[in-house]
C-alpha positions in Angstrom: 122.6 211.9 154.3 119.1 212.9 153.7 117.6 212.7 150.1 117.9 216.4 149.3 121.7 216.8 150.5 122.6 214.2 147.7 120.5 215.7 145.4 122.3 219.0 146.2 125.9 217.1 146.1 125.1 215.5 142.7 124.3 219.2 141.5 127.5 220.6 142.2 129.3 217.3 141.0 127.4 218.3 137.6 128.4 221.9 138.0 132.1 220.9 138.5 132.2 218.5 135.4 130.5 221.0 133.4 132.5 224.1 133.8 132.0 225.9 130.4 128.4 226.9 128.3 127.2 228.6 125.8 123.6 230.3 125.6 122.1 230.7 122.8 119.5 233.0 122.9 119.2 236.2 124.8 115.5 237.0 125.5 114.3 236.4 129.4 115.1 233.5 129.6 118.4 233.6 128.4 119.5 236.0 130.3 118.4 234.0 133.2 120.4 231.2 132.1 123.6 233.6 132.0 123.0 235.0 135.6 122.5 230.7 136.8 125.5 229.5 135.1 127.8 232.7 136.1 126.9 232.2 139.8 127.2 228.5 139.6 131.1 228.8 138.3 130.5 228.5 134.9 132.8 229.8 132.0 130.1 231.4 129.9 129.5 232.7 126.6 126.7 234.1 124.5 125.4 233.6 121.1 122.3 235.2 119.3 121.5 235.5 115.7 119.8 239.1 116.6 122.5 241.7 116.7 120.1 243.1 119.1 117.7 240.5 121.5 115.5 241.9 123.7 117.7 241.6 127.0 121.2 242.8 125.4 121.2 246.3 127.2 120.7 244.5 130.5 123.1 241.8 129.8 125.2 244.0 129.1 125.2 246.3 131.7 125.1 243.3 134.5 128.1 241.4 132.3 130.4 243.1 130.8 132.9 240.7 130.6 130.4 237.5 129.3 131.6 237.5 125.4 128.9 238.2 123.4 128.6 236.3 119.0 126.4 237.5 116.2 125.1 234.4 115.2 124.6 230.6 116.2 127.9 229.2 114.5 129.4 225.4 115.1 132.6 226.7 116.1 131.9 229.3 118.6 129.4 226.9 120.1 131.4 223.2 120.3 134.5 224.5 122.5 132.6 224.2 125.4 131.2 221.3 127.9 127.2 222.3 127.2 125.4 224.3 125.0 122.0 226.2 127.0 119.6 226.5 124.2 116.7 229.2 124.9 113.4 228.1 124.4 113.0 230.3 121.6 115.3 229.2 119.3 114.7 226.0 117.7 117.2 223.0 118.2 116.6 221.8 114.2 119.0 225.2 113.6 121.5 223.7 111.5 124.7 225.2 113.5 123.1 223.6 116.6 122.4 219.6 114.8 126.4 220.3 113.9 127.1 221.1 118.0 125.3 218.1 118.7 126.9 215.5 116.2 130.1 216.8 118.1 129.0 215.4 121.0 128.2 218.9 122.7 125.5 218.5 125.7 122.1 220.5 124.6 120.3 221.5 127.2 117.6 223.9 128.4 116.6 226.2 131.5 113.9 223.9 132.9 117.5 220.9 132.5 119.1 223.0 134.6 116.5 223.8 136.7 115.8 220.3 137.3 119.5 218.8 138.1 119.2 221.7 141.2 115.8 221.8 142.5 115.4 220.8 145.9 111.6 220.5 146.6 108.5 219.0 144.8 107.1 220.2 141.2 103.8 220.3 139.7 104.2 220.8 135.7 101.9 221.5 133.4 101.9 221.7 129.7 99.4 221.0 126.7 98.8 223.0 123.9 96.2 225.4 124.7 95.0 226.3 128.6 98.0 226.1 130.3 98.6 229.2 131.9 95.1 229.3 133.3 95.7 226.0 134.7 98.8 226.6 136.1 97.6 229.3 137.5 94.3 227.4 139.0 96.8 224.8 140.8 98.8 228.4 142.3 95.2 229.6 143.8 95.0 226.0 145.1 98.3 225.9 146.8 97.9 229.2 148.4 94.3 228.4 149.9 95.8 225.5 151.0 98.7 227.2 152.9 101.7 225.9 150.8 104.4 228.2 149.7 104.0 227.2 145.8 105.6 229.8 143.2 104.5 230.0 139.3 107.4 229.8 137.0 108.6 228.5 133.8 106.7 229.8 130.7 104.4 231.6 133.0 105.5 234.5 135.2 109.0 234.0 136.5 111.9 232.0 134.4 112.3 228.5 136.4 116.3 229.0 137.1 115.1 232.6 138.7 113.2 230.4 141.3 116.3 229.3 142.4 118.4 232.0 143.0 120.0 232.6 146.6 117.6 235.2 148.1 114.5 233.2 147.7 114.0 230.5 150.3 112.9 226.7 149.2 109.3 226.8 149.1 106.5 223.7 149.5 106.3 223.5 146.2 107.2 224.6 142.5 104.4 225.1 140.0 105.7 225.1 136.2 104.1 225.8 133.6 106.0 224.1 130.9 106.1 224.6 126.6 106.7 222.0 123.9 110.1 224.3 123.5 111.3 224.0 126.8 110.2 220.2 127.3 112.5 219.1 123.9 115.6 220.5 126.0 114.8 218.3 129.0 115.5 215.0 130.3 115.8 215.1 134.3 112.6 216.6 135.5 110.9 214.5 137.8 107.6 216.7 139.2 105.6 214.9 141.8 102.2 215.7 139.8 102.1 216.2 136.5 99.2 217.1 133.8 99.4 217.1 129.3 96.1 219.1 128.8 95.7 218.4 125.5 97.6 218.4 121.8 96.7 220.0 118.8 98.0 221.8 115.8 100.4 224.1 117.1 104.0 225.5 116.4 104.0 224.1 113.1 107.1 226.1 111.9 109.0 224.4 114.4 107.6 220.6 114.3 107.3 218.9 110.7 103.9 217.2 112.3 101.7 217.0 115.6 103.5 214.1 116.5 106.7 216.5 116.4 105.2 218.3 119.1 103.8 215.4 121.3 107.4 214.2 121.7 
């Protein structure tokens, strides 16, 4: 069995044992996450504290039966096997430390995106000059002849990489936020760069070190 198949036969043993989610957060991203985990199998739910995020009408419209809460609330989020938290909402919400003293998974887009990818990743993150970066290492792959989409917090959400009608290119190339790297655990990219780390986020991190980790 060639490295990739088992890769691809551990991801569906994680989709299996993982049947139900929550995703908290309904921007872009989250509404990628929803489209992933409903064509993976998934039981899946919704939360949002905005009565009305910025991809509801389309959510919506493409699920009408996903169940949809007003707010991020322990016990609409800890019957189920992992909670998909958007980069945008900030794990240090107190409804979401309860989910996780429960013993609730927490993950992200770029988790998920990780456990199922099937080709090499270049990431990049750092406080300031990322996207140009990223996009630098794109212009790079394409002059070289490689196949190399952007995603992640540039362009096109990383789970949207991987849907069906897009074929497995040469390589991924992510750029990746301090929000979405807190949420992950799994990603292994072949080349990696931190650019730099300064003052940044500071209503989400108590310090610079906050955000380094």
């Amino acid at each position: 069995m060639t490295a990739a198949l088992q890769f691809c036969d551990e991801a569906i043993d994680v989709v299996r044992a993982q049947s139900s989610a929550v995703v908290v957060g309904l921007g872009t991203t989250g509404l990628s996450c929803v489209r992933f985990l409903v064509d993976h199998g998934y039981d899946v739910k919704v939360a949002d504290s905005r009565a009305t995020p910025p991809m509801k009408t389309q959510f919506m419209a493409q699920y009408p039966d996903v169940p949809f809460h007003l707010g991020i609330d322990p016990e609409y989020l800890t019957d189920v096997d992992i909670v998909v938290v958007s980069p945008g909402v900030s794990i240090h919400e107190p409804g979401i430390q309860q989910v996780r003293q429960h013993g609730v998974e927490l993950a992200g887009d770029v988790e998920l995106f990780a456990r199922h990818v099937q080709t090499s990743v270049i990431a990049v993150t750092g406080s300031n000059g990322k996207s140009t970066v990223t996009a630098l290492v794109g212009e790079m792959c394409s002059v070289a002849g490689l196949d190399a989409p952007l995603g992640g917090n540039i362009g096109v959400p990383v789970l949207d990489l991987l849907a069906p009608a897009r074929r497995v290119p040469d390589w991924y190339v992510l750029e990746l936020s301090s929000f979405q790297l807190e949420t992950t655990s799994s990603l292994r990219p072949k080349a990696a760069a931190v650019l730099n780390v300064s003052p940044d986020h500071m209503d989400r991190y108590p310090d610079v070190g906050g955000e380094s980790r």
